[in-house]
TORPABA-567280 format. One record per residue (C-alpha): residue number from 1; residue in three letters; x, y, z. Coordinates in nm, 2 decimals, decimal comma, padded with zeros to 4 digits. Layout:
! residues N
  pos  code       u       v       w
  NUM   Ala       X       Y       Z
...
END
This chain:
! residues 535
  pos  code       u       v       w
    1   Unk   00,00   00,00   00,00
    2   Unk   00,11   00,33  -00,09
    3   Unk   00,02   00,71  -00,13
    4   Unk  -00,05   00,81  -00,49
    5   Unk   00,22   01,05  -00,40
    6   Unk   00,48   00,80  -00,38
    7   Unk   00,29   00,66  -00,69
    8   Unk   00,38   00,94  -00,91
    9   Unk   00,74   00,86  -00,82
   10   Unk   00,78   00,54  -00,90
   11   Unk   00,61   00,63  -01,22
   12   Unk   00,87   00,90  -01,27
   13   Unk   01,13   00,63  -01,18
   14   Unk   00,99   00,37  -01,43
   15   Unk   01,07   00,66  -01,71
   16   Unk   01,43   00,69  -01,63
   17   Unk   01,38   01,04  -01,48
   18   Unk   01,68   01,12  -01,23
   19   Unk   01,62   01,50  -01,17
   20   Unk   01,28   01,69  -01,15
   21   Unk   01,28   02,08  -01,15
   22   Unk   00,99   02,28  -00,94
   23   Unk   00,90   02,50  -00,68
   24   Unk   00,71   02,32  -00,38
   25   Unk   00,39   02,39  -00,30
   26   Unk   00,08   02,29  -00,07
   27   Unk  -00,10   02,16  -00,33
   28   Unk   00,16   01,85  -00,39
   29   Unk   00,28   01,78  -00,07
   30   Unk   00,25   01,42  -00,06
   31   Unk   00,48   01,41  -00,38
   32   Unk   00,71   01,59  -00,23
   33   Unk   00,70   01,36   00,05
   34   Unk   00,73   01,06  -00,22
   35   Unk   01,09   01,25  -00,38
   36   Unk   01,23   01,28   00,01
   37   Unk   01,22   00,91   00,01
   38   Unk   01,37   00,86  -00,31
   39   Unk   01,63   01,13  -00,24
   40   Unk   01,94   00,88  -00,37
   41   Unk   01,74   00,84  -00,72
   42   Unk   01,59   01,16  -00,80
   43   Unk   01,72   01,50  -00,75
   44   Unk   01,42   01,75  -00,66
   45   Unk   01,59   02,11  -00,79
   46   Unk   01,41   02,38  -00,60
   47   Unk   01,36   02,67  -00,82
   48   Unk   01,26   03,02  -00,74
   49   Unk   00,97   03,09  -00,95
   50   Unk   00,79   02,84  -01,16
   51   Unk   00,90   02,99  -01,50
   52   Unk   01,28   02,91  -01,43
   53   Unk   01,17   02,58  -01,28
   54   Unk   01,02   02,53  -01,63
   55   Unk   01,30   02,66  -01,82
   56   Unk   01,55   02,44  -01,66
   57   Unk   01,34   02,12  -01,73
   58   Unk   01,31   02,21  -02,14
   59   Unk   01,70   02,24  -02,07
   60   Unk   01,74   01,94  -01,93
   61   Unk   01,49   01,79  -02,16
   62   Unk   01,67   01,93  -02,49
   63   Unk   02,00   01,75  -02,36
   64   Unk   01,88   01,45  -02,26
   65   Unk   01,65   01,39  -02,54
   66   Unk   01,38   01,26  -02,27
   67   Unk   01,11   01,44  -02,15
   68   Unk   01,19   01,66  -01,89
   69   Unk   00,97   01,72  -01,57
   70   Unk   00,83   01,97  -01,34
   71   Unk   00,66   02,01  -01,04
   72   Unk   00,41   02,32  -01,02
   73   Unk   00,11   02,41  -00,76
   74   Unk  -00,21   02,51  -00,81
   75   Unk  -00,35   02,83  -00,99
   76   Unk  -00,03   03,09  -00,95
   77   Unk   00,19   02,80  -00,99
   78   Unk   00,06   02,67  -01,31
   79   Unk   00,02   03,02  -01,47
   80   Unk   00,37   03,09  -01,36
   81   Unk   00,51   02,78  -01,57
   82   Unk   00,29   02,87  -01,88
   83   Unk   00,55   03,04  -02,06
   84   Unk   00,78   02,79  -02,03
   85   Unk   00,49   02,54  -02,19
   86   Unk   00,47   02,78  -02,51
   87   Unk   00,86   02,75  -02,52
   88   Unk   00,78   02,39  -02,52
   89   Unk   00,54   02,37  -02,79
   90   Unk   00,70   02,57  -03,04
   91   Unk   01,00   02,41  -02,99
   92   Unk   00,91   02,10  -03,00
   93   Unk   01,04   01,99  -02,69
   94   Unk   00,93   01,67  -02,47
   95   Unk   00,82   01,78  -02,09
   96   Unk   00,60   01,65  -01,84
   97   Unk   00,48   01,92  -01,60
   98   Unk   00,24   01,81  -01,31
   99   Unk   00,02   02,03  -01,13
  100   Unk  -00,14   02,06  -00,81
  101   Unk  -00,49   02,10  -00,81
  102   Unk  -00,72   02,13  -00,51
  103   Unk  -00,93   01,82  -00,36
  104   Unk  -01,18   01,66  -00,57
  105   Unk  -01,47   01,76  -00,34
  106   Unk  -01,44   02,13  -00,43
  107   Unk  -01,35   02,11  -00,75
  108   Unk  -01,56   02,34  -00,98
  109   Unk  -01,69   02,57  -00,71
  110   Unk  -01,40   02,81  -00,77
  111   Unk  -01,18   02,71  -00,45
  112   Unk  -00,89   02,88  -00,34
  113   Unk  -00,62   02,91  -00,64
  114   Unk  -00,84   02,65  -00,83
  115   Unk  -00,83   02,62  -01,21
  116   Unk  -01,04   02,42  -01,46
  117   Unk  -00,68   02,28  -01,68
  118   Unk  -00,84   02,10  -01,91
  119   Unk  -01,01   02,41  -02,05
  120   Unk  -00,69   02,64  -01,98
  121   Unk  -00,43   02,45  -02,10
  122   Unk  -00,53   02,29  -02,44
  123   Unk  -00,37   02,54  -02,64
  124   Unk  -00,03   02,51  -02,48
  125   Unk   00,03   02,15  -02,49
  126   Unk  -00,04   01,86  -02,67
  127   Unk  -00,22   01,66  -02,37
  128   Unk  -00,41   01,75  -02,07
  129   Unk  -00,60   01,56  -01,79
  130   Unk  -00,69   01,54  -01,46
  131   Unk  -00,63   01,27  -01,26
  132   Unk  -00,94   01,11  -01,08
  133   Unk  -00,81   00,79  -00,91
  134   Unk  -00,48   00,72  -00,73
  135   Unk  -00,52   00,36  -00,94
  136   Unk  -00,49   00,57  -01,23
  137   Unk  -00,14   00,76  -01,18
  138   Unk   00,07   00,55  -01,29
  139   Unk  -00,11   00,49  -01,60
  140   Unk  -00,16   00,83  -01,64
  141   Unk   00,24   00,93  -01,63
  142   Unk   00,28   00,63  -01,82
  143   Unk   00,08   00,80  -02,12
  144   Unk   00,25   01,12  -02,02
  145   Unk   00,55   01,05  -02,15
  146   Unk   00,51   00,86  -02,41
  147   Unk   00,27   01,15  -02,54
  148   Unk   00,56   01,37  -02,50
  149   Unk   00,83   01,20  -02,70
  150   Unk   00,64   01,06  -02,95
  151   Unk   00,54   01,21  -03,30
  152   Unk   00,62   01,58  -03,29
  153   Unk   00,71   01,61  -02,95
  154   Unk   00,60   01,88  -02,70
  155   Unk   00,40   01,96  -02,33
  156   Unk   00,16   01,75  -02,15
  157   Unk   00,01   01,84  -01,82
  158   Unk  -00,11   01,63  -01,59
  159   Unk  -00,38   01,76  -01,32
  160   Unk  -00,29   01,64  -00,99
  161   Unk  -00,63   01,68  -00,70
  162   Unk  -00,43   01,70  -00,37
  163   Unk  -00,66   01,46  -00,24
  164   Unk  -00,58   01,20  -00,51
  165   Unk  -00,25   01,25  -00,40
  166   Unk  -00,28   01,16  -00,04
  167   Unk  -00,54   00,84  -00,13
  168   Unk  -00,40   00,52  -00,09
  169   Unk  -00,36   00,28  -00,38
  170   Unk  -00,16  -00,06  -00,42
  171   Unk  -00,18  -00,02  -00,84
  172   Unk   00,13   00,00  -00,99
  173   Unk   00,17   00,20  -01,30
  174   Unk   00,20   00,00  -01,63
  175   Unk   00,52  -00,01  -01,84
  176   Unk   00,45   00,16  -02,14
  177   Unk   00,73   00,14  -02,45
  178   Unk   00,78   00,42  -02,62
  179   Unk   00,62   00,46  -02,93
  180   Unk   00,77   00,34  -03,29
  181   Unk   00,95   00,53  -03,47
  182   Unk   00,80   00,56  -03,85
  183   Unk   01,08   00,50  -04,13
  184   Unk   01,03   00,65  -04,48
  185   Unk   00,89   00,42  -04,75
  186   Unk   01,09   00,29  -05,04
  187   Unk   00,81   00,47  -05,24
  188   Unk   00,91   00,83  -05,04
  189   Unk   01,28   00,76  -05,08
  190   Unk   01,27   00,70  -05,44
  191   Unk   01,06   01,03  -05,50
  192   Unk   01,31   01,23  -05,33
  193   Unk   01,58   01,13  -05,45
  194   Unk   01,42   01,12  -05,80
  195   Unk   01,33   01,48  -05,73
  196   Unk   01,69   01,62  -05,60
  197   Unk   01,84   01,49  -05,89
  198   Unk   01,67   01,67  -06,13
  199   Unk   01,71   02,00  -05,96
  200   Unk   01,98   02,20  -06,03
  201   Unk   01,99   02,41  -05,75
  202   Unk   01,89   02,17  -05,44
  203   Unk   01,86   02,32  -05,06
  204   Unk   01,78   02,11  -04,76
  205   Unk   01,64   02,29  -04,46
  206   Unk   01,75   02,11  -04,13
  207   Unk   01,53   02,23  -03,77
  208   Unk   01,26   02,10  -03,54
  209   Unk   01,35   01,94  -03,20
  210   Unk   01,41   01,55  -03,28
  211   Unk   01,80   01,56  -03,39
  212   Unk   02,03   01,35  -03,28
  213   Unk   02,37   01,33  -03,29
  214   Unk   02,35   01,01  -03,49
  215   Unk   02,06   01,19  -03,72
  216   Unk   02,34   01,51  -03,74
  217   Unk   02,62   01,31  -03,88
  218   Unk   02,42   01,12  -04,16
  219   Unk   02,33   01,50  -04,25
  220   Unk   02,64   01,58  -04,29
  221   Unk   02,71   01,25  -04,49
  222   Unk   02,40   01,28  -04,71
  223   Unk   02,48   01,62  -04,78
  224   Unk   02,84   01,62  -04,86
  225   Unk   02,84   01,30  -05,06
  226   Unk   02,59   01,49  -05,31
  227   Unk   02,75   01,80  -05,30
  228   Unk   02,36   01,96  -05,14
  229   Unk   02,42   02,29  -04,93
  230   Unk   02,24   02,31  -04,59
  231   Unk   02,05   02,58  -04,43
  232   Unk   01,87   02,54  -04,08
  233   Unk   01,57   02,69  -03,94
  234   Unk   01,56   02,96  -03,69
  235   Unk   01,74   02,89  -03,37
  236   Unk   01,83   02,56  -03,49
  237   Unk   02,15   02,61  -03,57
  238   Unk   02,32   02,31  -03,40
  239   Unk   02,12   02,07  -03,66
  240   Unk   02,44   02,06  -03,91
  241   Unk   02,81   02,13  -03,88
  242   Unk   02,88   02,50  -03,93
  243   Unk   03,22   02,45  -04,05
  244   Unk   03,16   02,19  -04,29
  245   Unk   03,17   02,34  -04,64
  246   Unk   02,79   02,26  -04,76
  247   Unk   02,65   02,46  -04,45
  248   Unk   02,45   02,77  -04,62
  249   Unk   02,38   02,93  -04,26
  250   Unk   02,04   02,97  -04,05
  251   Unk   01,69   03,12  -04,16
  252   Unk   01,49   03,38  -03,92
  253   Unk   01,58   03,73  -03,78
  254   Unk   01,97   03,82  -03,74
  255   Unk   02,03   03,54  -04,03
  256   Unk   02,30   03,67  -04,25
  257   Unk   02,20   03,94  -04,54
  258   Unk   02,19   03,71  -04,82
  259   Unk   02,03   03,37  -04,67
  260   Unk   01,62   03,44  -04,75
  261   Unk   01,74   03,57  -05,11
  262   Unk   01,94   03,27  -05,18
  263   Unk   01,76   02,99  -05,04
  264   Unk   01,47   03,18  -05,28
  265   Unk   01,67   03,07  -05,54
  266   Unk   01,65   02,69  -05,51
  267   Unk   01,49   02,50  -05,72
  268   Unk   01,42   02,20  -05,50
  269   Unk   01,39   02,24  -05,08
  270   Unk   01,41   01,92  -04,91
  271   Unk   01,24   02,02  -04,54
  272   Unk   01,41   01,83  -04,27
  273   Unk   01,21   01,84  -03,92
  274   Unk   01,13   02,24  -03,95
  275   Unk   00,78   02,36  -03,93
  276   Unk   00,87   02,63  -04,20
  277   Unk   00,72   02,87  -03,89
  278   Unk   00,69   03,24  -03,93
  279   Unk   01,05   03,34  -03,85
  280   Unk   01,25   03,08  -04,04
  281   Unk   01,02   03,18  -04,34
  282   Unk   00,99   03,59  -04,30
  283   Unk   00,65   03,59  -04,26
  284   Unk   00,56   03,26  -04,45
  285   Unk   00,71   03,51  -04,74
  286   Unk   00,98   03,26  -04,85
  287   Unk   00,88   03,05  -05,14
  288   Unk   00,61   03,24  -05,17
  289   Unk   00,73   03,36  -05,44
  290   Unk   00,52   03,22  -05,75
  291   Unk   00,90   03,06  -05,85
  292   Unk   00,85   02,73  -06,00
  293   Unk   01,03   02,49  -05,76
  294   Unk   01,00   02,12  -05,60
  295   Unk   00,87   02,20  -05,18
  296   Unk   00,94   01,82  -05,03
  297   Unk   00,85   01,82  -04,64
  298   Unk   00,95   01,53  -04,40
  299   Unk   00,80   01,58  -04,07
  300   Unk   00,72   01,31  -03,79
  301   Unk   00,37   01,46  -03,72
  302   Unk   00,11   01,45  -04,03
  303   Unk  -00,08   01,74  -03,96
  304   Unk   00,19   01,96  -03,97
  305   Unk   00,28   01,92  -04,33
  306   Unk   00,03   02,10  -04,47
  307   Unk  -00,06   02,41  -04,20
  308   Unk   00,21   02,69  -04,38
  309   Unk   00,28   02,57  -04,71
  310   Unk   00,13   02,26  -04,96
  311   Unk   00,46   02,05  -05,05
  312   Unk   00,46   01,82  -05,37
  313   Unk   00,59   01,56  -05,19
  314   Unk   00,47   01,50  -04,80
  315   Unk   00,61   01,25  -04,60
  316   Unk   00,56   01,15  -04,21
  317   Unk   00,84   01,01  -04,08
  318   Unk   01,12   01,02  -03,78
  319   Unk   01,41   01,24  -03,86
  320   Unk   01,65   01,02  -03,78
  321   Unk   01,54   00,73  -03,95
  322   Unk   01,49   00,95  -04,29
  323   Unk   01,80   01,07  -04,22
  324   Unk   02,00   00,74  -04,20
  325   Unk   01,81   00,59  -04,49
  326   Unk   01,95   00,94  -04,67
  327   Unk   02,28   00,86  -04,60
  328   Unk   02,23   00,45  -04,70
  329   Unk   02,09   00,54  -05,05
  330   Unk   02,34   00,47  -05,33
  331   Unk   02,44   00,85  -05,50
  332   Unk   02,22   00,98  -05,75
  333   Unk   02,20   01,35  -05,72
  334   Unk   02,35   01,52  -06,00
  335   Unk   02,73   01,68  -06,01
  336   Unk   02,67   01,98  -06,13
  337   Unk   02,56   02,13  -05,76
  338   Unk   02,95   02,21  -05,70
  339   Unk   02,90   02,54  -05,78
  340   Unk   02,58   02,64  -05,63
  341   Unk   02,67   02,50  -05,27
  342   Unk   02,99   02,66  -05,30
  343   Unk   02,82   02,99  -05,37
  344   Unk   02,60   02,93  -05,02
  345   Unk   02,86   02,87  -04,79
  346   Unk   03,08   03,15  -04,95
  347   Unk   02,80   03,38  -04,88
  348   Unk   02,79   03,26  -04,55
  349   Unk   03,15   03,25  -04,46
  350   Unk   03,19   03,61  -04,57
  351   Unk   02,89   03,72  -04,33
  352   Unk   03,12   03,55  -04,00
  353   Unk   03,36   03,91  -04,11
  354   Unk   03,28   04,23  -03,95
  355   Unk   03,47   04,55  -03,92
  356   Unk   03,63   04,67  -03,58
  357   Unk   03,31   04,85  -03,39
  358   Unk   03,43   05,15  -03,31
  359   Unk   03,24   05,14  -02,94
  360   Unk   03,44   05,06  -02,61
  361   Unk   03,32   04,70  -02,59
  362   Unk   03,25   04,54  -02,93
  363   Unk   03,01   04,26  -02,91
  364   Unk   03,17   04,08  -03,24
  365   Unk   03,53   04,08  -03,06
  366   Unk   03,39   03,95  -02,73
  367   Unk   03,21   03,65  -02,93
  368   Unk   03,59   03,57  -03,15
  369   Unk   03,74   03,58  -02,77
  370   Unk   03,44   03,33  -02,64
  371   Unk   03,48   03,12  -02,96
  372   Unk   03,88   03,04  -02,85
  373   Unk   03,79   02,97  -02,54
  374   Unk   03,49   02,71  -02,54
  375   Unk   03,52   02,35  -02,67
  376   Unk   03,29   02,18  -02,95
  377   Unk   03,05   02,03  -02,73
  378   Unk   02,97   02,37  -02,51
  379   Unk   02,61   02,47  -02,42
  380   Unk   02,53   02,79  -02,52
  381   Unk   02,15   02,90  -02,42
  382   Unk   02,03   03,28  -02,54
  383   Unk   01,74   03,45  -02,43
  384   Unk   01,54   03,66  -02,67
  385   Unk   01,65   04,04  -02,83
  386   Unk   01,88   04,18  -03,06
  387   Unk   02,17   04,10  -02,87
  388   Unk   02,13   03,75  -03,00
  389   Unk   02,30   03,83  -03,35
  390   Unk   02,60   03,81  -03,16
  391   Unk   02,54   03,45  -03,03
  392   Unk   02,33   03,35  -03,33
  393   Unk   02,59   03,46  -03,60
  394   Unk   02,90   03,45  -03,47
  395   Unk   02,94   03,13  -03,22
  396   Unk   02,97   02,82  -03,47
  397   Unk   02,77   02,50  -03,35
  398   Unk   02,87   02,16  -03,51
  399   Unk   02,66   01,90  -03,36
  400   Unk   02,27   01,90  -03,20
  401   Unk   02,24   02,00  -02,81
  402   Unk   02,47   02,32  -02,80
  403   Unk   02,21   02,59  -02,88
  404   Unk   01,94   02,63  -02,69
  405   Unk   01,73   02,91  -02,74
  406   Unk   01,33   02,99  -02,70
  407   Unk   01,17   02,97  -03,06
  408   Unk   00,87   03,16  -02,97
  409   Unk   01,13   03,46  -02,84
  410   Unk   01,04   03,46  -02,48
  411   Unk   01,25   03,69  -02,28
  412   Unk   01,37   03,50  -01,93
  413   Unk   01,47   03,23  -02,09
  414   Unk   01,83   03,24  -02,10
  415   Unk   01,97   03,23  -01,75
  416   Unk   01,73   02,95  -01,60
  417   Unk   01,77   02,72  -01,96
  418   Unk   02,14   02,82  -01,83
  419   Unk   02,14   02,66  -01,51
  420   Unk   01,92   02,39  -01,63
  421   Unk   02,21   02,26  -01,86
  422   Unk   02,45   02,30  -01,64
  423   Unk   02,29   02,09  -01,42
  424   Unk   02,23   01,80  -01,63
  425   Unk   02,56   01,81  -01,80
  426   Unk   02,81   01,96  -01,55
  427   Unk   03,12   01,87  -01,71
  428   Unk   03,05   02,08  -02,04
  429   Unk   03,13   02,46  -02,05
  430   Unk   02,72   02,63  -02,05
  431   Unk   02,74   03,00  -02,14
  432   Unk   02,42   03,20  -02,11
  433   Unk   02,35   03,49  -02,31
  434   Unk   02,07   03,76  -02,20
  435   Unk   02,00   04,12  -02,22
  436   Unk   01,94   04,33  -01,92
  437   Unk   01,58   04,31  -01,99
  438   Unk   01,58   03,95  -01,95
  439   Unk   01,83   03,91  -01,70
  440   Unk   01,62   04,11  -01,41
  441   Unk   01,30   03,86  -01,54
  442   Unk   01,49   03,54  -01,42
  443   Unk   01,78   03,65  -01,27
  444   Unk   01,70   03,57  -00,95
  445   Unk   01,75   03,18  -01,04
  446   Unk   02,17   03,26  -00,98
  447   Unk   02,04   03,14  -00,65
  448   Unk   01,92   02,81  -00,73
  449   Unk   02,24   02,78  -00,95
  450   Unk   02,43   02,89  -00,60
  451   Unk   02,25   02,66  -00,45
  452   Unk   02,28   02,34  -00,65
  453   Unk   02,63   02,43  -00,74
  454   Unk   02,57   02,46  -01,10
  455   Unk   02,86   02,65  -01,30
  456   Unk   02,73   02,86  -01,59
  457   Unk   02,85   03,16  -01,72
  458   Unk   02,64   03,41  -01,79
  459   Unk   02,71   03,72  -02,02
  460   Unk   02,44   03,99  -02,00
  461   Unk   02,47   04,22  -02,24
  462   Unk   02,38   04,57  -02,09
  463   Unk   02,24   04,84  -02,28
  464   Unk   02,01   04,97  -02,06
  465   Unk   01,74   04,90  -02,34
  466   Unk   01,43   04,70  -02,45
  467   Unk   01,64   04,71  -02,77
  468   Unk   01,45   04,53  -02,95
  469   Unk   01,13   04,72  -02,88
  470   Unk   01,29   05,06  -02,91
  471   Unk   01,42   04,95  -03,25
  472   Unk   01,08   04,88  -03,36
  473   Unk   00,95   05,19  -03,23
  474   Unk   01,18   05,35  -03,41
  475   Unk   01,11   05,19  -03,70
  476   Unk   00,72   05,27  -03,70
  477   Unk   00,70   05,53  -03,43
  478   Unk   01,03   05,74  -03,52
  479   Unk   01,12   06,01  -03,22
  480   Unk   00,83   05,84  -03,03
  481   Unk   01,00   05,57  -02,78
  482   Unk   00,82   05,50  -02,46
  483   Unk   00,90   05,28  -02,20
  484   Unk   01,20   05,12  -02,33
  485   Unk   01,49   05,25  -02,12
  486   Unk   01,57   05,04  -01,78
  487   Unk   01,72   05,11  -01,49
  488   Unk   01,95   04,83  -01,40
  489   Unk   02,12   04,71  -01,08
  490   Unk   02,54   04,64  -01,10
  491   Unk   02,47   04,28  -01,22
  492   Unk   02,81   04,17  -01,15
  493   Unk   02,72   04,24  -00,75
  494   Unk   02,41   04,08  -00,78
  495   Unk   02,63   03,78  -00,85
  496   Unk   02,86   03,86  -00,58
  497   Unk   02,59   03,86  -00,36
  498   Unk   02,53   03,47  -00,41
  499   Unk   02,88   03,42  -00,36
  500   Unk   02,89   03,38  -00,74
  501   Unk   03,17   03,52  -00,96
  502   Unk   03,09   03,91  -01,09
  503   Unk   03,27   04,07  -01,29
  504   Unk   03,18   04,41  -01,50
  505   Unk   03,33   04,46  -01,86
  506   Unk   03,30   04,79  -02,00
  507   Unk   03,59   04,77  -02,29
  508   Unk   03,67   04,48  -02,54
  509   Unk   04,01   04,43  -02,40
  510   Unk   03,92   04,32  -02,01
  511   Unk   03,69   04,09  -02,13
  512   Unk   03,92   03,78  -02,17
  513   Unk   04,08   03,81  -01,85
  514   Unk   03,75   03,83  -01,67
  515   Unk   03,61   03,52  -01,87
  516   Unk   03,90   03,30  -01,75
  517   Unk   03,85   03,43  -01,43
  518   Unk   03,52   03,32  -01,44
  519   Unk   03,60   02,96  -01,56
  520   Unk   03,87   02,94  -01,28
  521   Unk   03,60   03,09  -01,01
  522   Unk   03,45   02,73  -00,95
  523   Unk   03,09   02,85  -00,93
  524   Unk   02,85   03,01  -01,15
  525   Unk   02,95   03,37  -01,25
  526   Unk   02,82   03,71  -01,43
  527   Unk   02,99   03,90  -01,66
  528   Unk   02,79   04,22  -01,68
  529   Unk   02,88   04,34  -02,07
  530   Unk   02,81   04,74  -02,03
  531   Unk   02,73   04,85  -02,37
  532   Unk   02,68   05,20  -02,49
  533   Unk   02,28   05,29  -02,42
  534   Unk   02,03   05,20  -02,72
  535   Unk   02,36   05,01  -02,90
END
């Protein structure tokens, strides 16, 4: 006999799930009671708001390629985590988030931080439901998960009554494997190659959430044996070696001048994992064009082929399956692409050069000093703003799992997703990037990184700006800014104040002493990069 509490452990346990992020809460307690007995087999990483609990487990879920899991109470709790659910789903990234939700017996008379989830939630996950029966948990995270990880992966919530919790039960939740993954056809094989050997001018588009490193490398093989140039979707750029010489570069904001106006050109786009979403496509504006071209779309989930564009050739299937039977076809593109994937990845090449910035601190400098300093496998999370040209452009990513970075541009992400990583993989070097704005929404989590003793490094970059809003104002509102300056604290004490590592870089030349500092400093640390207002 046991509590269905300890119940939803055990489930957790079944799934291979070793650390779960949260903030505690009433509404849970008897889980919490569940994880204090299982203390040697599952870390329970106390957070300081529920969005940076959330944050750390899409971390932690993008690294291990597992769902990740969080812990959340009632009402304030769950609304807290939402934004971290929206990261989630647009990203395509595998979580389980539980939720504390008051006793059965007053549910739907609007008790104290009560919320009806099933009617809340739908739109930001791809399950939700509330559990009735303490019989039923197991089953119930059982079919979490594999929800989670299977298909197009994403969210699912599961509604936890505190009563259900408490209730005894002696039913054990199922094992459940995780669902098959669907291999291409001979028929779909044999149409796309058919169809990239006709084309002269052949582009494959590499994103979504479901690369592996095994998936990465027969990329790179397919690509390179015929001679195809690469291009990745926004924020993706860890799908495809960025050294390698068919990489074209990434799609989205801060891609590289000529990217949308070359990948325009090609006459056959073979659509790896990527949703062809708003920003990888400017607006749904690319290949849009009335061009006559070949659109082929490979995409785990079937109703996502057709939402933003109609492709020629549609086909549902795991990436990394498609991807090895890619690089186990015999060669049959054509020869003649030499030039045309040469073109791409000069065009891209030359965009990695920029002129000496004439300010005290140059953010293109500080990224060359970062690049000499981190190895290959280095986690680098951003947070959202114009600052993230600098990390986007100019840090080069080679295999999947260094780049993590919040598709649908939520602000707050960076430092938590930070921490997160550093947690689950502490012997890699994690570098968080974030603006001021973002850096005062989920700062604060420096102390669960204090805490825990996880050892990022996090690089705000300090313009005393909503940058990106003020650039837009500009833009449609000129001489009309409102609301966009901020007054910040000295974020390098803020760090000190953890007993974390703070230093404050206001010219390009301190910065690489204070960045080995920071590696040497044995904790988590801050470097507060003070550039000039509104740059």
């Amino acid at each position: 006999m046991s509590s269905g509490g300890e119940q939803v452990v055990a489930a957790l346990l079944e799934q291979g799930v070793d650390t779960v992020f949260g903030v505690p809460g009433e509404s849970y307690l008897a889980v919490l009671d569940g994880l204090y007995g299982a203390q040697d087999q599952i870390r329970y990483i106390s957070c300081r708001h529920e969005s940076g609990a959330a944050f750390m487990a899409c971390a932690n879920a993008r690294l291990r390629q597992r769902a990740g899991v969080v812990l959340v109470t009632r009402g304030p709790g769950a609304t807290n985590a939402t934004i971290a659910l929206h990261v989630a789903q647009q990203a395509s990234i595998p979580l389980v988030i539980g939720i504390g939700q008051v006793s059965r017996r007053h549910l739907g008379r609007e008790a104290f931080q009560e919320l009806d989830y099933t009617s809340f939630l739908p739109q930001l996950v791809k399950h939700v439901e509330q559990i009735e029966q303490a019989d039923d948990l197991g089953a119930a995270f059982a079919r979490a998960f594999r929800i989670a990880e299977s298909g197009r992966p994403g969210p699912v919530a599961l509604a936890l009554p505190e009563d259900v919790l408490t209730e005894a039960t002696t039913q054990a939740g199922p094992r459940v494997a995780p669902a098959a993954a669907a291999g291409p056809g001979a028929d779909d094989l044999g149409r796309i190659r058919a169809a990239l050997a006709q084309a002269e001018r052949p582009l494959i588009i590499a994103g979504g959430g479901t690369w592996t490193d095994a998936a990465v490398a027969d990329l790179v093989r397919f690509a390179e044996a015929h001679v195809i140039p690469v291009m990745t979707a926004f924020r993706r750029q860890d799908c495809f070696d960025n050294g390698h010489p068919c990489y074209a570069g990434y799609l989205g904001y801060n891609a590289h001048p000529e990217a949308t106006e070359l990948a325009a050109e090609a006459d056959c786009v073979l659509v790896l994992g990527a949703r062809l979403d708003e920003p990888t496509t400017l607006g749904y504006t690319l290949f849009n064009d009335g061009r006559e071209r070949t659109l082929i779309h490979v995409y785990p989930q079937a109703r996502e082929l057709s939402v933003n564009y109609s492709p020629q050739i549609a086909v549902v299937a795991d990436i990394e399956a498609m991807s090895a039977a890619l690089a186990a076809a015999a060669p049959g593109v054509r020869s003649d692409t030499v030039p045309w994937c040469q073109r791409l990845n000069e065009a891209y090449r030359a965009s990695l050069e920029r002129e000496p910035g004439r300010e005290p601190l140059d953010p293109h400098a500080v990224m060359q000093i970062l690049n000499s300093h981190l190895r290959d496998d280095a986690v680098v999370t951003i947070d959202a703003g114009n600052f993230t040209v600098w990390p986007h452009r100019y840090r080069q990513y080679r295999r999947p799992g260094r780049l993590l970075g919040p598709v649908n541009g939520a602000m707050g992400h960076g430092v938590p997703s930070a921490i997160g990583a550093a947690l689950t993989l502490p012997e890699r070097q994690v570098i968080g990037c974030v603006g001021d704005g973002g850096m005062l929404m989920t700062g604060m989590e420096l102390a669960t990184a204090a805490k825990y003793g996880a050892r990022p490094i996090i690089l705000v970059f300090n313009n005393a700006r909503y940058g990106t809003i003020e650039m837009h104002q500009d833009r449609h509102y000129p001489g009309r800014r409102l609301g966009t300056e901020l007054t910040n604290p000295d974020f390098a004490a803020m760090a000190r104040t953890f007993g974390l590592f703070g230093a404050r870089v206001e010219h390009t030349g301190k910065f690489e002493g204070a960045l080995e500092s920071a590696f040497a400093a044995g904790t988590a640390a801050v470097i507060d990069l003070v550039m000039t207002p509104g740059g």
